[in-house]
C-alpha positions in Angstrom: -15.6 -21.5 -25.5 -14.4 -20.6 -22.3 -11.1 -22.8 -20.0 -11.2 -24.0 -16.7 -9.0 -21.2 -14.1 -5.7 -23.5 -13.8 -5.5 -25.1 -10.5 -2.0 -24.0 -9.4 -1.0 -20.2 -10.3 2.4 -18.3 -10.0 2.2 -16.7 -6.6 3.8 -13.3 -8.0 0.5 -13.6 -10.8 -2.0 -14.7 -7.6 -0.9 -11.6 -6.0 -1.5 -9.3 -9.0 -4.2 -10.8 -9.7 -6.3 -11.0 -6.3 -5.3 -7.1 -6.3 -2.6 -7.8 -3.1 -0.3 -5.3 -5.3 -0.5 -3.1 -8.1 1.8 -4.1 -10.7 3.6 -7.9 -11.2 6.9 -6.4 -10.9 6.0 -5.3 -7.1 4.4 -9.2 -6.5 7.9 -10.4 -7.6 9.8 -8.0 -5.2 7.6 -8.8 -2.5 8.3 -12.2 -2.5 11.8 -12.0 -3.2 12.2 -9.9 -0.2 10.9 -12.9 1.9 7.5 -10.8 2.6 5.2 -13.4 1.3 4.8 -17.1 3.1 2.7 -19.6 2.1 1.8 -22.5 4.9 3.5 -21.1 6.7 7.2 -21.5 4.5 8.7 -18.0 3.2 9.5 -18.2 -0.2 11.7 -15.9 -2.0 11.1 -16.9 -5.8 7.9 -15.7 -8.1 7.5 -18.8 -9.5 6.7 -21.0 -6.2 3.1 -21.8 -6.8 -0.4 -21.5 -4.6 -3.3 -23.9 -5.1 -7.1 -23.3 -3.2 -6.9 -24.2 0.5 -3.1 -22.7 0.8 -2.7 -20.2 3.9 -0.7 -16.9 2.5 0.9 -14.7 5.1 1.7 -11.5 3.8 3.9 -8.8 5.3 3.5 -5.1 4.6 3.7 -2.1 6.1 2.0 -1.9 9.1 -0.5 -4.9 8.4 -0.2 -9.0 8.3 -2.5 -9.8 5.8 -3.4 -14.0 6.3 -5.5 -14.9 3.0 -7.2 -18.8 2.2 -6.4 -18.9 -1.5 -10.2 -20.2 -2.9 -8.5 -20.0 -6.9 -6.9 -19.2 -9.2 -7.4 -16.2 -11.7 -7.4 -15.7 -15.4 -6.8 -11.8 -15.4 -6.7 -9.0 -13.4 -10.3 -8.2 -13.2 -12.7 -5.8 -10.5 -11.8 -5.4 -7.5 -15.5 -7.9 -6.9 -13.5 -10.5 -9.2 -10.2 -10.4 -6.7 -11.9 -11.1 -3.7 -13.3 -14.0 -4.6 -9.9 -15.7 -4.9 -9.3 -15.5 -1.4 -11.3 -16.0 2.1 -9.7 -12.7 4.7 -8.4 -14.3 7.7 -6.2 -11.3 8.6 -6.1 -10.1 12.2 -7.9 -6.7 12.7 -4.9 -3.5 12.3 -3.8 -1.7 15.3 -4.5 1.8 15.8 -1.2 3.1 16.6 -2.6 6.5 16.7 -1.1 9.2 14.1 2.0 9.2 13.1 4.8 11.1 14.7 5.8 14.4 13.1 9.6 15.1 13.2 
């Protein structure tokens, strides 16, 4: 017997699980730190929620990541399995060029 993937997820969950970041506990800091927006509207608590068709704007070092949730997971599976909860629609990176050494 196998469920249905729910059709609303944690976002801190949606992040581990779509392979965004390694552990839950960094999801949750993420988003508490204000990183993380989704339609545009910075959250700050793990427990908003994402559905398919919400725009997620994440902030991290050095890259905007813009990702079309497509659903909802049931584990943290392959790297194959994470990617299809999400359609890419981040900008390309900029080469800044090496870094500086001080």
């Amino acid at each position: 017997m196998t469920t249905a993937p729910p059709d609303r997820q944690r976002i801190d969950k949606w992040l581990y699980f779509a392979r965004v970041v390694k552990t839950r506990g960094l999801a949750v800091s993420l988003v508490t730190s204000g990183h993380v927006r989704i339609n545009g509207e910075k959250k700050r608590t793990a427990s908003a929620t994402v559905k398919p068709g919400d725009v997620l704007t994440i902030v991290m070092p050095r890259r905007v990541f813009v990702y079309r949730v497509t659903g909802c997971g049931e584990r943290r599976g392959p790297a194959s399995e994470a990617q299809a909860l999400y359609d890419d629609m981040s900008p390309p990176p900029i080469d800044t060029g090496p870094e500086p050494k001080f």
